[in-house]
C-alpha positions in Angstrom: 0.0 0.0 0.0 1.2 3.2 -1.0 1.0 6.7 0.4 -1.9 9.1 -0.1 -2.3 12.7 -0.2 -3.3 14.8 2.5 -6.3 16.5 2.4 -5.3 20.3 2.0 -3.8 22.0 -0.5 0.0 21.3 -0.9 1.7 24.9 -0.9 5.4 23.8 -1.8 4.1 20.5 -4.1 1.5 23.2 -5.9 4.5 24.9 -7.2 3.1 22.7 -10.0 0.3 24.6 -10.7 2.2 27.6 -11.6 3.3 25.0 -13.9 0.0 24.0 -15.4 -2.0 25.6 -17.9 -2.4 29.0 -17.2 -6.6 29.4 -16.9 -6.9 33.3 -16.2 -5.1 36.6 -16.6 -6.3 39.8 -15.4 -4.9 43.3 -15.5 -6.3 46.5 -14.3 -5.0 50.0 -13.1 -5.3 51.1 -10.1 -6.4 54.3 -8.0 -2.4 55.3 -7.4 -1.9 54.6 -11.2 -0.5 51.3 -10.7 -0.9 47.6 -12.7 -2.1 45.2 -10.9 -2.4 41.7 -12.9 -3.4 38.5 -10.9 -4.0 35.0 -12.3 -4.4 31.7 -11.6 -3.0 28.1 -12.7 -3.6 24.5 -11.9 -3.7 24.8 -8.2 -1.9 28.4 -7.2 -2.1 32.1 -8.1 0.3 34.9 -8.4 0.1 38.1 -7.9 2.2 41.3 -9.8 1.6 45.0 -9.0 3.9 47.4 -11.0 4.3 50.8 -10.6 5.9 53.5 -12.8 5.8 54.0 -16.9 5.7 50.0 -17.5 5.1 48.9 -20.8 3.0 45.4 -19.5 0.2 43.8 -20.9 -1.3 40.8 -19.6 -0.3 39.1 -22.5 3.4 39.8 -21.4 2.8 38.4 -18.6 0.9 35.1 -19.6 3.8 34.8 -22.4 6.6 35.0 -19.7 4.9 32.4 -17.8 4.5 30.3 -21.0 7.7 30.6 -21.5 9.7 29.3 -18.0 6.8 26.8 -18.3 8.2 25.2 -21.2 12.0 25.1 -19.7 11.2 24.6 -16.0 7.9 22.4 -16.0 8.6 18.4 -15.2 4.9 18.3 -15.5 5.2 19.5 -19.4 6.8 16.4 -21.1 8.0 18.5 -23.9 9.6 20.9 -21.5 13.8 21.4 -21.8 13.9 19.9 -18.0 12.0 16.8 -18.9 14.4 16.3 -22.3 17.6 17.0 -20.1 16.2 14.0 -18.0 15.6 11.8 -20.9 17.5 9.0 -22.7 19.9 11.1 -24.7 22.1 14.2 -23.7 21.3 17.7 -24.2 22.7 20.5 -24.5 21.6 23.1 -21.8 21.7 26.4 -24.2 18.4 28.2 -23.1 19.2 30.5 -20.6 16.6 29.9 -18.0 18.0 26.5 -18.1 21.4 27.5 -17.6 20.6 29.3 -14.6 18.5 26.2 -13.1 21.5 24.2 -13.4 24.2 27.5 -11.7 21.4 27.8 -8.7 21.5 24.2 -8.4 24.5 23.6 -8.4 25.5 26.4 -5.9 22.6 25.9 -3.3 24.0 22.4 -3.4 27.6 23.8 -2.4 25.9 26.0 0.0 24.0 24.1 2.2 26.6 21.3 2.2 24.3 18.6 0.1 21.2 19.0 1.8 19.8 20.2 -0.9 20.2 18.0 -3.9 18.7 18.5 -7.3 19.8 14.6 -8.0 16.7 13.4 -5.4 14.6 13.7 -8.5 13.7 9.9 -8.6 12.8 9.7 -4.5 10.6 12.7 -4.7 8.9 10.6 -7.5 8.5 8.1 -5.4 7.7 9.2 -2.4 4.7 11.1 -4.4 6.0 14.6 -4.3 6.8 14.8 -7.9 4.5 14.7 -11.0 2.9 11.1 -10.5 1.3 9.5 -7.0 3.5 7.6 -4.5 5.5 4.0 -5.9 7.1 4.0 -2.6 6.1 1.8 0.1 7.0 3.3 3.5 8.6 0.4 4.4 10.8 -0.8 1.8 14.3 -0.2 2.6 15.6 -1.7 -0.3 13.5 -0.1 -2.9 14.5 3.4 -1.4 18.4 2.2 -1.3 18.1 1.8 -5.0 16.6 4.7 -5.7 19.5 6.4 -3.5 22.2 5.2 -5.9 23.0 8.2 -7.8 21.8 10.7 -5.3 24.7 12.5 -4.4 26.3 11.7 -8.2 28.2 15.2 -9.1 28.3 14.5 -12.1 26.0 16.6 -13.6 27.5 19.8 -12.5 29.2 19.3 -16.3 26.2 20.5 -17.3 26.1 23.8 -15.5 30.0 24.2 -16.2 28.7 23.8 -20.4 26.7 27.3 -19.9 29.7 29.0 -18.8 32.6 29.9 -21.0 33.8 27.5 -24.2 34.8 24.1 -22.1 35.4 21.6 -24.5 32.1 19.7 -23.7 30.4 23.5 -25.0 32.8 23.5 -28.0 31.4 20.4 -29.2 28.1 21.0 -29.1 28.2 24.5 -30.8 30.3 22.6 -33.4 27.6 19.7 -34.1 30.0 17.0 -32.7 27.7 14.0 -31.5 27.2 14.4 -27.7 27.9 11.5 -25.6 25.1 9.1 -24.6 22.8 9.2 -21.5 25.2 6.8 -19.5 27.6 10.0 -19.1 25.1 11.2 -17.1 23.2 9.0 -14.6 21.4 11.1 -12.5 17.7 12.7 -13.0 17.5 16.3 -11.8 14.4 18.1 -9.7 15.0 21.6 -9.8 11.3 22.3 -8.0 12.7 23.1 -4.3 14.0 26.6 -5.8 12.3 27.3 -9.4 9.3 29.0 -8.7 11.4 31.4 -6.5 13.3 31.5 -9.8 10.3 32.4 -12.0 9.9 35.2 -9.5 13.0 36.3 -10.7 12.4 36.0 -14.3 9.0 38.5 -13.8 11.2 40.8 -11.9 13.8 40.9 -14.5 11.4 41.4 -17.3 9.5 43.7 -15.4 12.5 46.1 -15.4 13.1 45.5 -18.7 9.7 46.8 -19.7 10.4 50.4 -17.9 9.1 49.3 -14.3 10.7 51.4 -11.7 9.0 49.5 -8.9 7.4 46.5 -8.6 6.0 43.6 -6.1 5.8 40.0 -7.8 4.9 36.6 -5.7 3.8 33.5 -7.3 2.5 30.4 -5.1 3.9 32.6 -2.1 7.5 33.4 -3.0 7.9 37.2 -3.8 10.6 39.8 -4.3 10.6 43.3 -4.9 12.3 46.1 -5.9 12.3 49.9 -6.4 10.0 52.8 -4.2 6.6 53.0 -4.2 5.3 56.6 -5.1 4.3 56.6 -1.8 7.6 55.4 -0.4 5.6 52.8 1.9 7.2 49.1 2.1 5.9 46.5 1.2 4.3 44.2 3.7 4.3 40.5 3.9 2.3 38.6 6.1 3.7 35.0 7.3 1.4 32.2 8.3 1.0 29.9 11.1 2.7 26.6 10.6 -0.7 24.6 10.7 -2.9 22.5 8.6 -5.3 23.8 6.0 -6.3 27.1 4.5 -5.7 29.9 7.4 -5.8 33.8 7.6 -4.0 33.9 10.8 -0.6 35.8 10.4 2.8 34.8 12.9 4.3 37.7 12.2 4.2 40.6 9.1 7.1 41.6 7.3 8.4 44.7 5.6 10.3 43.8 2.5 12.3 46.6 0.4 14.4 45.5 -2.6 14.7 41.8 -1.2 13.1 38.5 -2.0 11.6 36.3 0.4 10.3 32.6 0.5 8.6 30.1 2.9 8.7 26.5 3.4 7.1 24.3 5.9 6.3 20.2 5.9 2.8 21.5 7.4 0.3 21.3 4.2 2.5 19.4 1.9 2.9 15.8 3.0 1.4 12.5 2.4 -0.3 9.8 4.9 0.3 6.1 5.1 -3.3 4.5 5.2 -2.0 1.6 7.2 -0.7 3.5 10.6 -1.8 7.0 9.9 2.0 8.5 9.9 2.6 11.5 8.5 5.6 12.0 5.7 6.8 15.3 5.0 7.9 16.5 1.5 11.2 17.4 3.1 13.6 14.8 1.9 17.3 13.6 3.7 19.4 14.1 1.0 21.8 11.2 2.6 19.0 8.6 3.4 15.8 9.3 1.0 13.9 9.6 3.9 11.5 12.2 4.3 13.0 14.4 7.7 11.3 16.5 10.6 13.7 18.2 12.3 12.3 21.1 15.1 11.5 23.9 11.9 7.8 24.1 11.3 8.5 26.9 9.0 11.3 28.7 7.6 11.0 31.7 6.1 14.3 33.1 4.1 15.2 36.8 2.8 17.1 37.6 0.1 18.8 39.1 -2.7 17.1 36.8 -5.2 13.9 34.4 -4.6 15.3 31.1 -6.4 18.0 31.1 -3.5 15.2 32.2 -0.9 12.9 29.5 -2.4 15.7 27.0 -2.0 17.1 28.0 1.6 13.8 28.1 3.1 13.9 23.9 1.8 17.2 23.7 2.8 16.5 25.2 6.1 13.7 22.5 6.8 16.4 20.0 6.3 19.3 21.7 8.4 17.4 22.5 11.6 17.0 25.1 13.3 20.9 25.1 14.7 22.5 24.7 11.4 20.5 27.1 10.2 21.6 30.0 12.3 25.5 29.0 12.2 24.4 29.7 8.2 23.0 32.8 8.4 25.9 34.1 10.9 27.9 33.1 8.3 25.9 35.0 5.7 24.9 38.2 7.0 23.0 39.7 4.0 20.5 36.8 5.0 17.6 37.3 7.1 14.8 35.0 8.6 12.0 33.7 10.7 12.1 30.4 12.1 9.0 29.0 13.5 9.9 25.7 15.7 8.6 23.6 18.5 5.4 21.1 18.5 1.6 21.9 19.7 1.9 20.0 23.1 4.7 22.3 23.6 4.0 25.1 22.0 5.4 27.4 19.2 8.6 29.3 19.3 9.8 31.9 17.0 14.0 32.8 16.0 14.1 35.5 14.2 17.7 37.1 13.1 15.8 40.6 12.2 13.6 42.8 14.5 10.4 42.0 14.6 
């Protein structure tokens, strides 16, 4: 018997439905002159409010979205990731792609291999990918196979090919036959960090089309950048780590030219029918196992919102200790770390003033 879904509506595992067909666009201006353009997907929304002499349409925005869709998207079988994770080699020579594999491979470096793009085929398994669970919970041997190329480097060739003329970039601009699939044994998940990096991509673009200010969050990562006319921050409210749809707020936080992302085991996990266990969608990188350490809920701010996106996982993973020896060791990081259990109550570690 396998796992089965929770009842609630994943947040971190409905980073998919940015990935889905978009279903609705909206733009309208509003009092203080400002876009505004919401819109929904599969199973999340996003948000964008832009402010100076822009020159967005909704289109643009629904086209941008497309667009990372079709590079980022394991759900789209005819998307760039899901041919990099085929049978034969590609080269990675879109640039969204190229900076999948960069983030990857430095949030890997970062946080010391807790967070591994090369988990693709447990998160599969364990139900946190495209398809439902394969995984018994049970099955140590299953996993352990699984596990066998988690951990494989290998594939940071692949990152090093969007960066310079390496030999491996030479022959593919030249049209030499690329080596076969066995050069590469490992399947990639780049889904702990690449809606944070869409955020990015609207940001970017955003600029690029004359915005001087701007607020964008999809599924619940944001950035921002830029004044508003009325020089008021921008606000962002974080949740209570606690099943199910809520409107209670732990906290509210100002963010000015920063990016900011949340991650918590609370909504996302799957059940075993058998004992009633909960299993997290927060993966050991070393054992496959799905991990609970004492964060609830991390929230991470920073300079961009695919390394916020990933962090925030990362920091699930870590722990609450690691975490802080991390950010003292990174001081242009900020967060809020909600820890603790409900028979003892909640507890809050925050490295800014709240």
């Amino acid at each position: 018997m396998t796992l089965e879904a929770n009842p609630f509506k994943d947040k971190k595992a409905a980073s998919a439905a940015f990935f889905g067909a978009l279903l609705l666009v909206a733009g309208c201006q509003s009092p203080d002159n400002a876009l505004y353009f919401e819109g929904e997907a599969q199973a999340t929304t996003f948000h964008i409010t832009v402010y100076g002499d822009a020159r967005v349409e909704a289109s643009d925005i629904q086209r941008w979205l497309a667009e990372y869709n079709h590079v980022a998207s394991p759900w789209d079988s005819t998307s760039l990731i899901s041919a990099l994770n085929g049978p034969v080699l590609v080269a990675p020579d879109h640039p969204y792609l190229c900076e999948l594999l960069q983030i990857g491979r430095a949030l890997y470096y970062e946080t010391e291999g807790a967070l591994d793009p090369t988990l693709a085929p447990v998160i599969e398994a364990w139900g946190f990918g495209v398809g439902p669970a394969t995984l018994l919970p049970g099955d140590t041997l299953a996993l352990a196979a699984l596990m066998h190329h988690v951990g494989d480097t290998s594939w940071f060739s692949l990152a090093h090919l969007c960066t310079g003329n390496s030999p491996a970039k030479l022959a593919f601009d030249q049209g030499i036959p690329a080596p076969g699939r066995e050069g590469l044994r490992t399947q990639l998940n780049f889904m702990s960090f690449s809606q944070g990096h869409s955020v990015d991509i609207v940001c970017d673009s955003l600029r690029a089309r004359g915005a001087t200010a701007a607020f964008v969050e999809i599924g619940g990562e944001l950035r921002t950048f830029g004044i508003k006319p009325d020089g008021s921050s921008y606000s962002v409210g974080i949740e209570l780590p606690q099943e199910g749809k809520t409107s209670d707020f732990a906290y509210t936080l100002t963010i000015d030219e920063r990016a900011l992302a949340t991650s918590g085991n609370y909504r996302n996990y799957k059940v075993d029918p058998r004992t009633g266990q909960h299993y997290g969608h927060t993966l050991d990188a070393k054992t496959g196992w799905p991990i609970q350490t004492d964060v609830l809920s991390a929230t991470l701010i920073g300079p961009t919102c695919a390394a916020a996106d990933g962090m925030a996982t990362a920091a699930m993973s870590m722990g609450l200790e690691k975490t802080k020896q991390w950010l003292a060791a990174h001081p242009e990081w900020d967060a809020l770390l909600i820890y603790g259990n409900e028979a003892d109550g909640l507890k809050v570690w925050a490295s800014m003033d709240l």
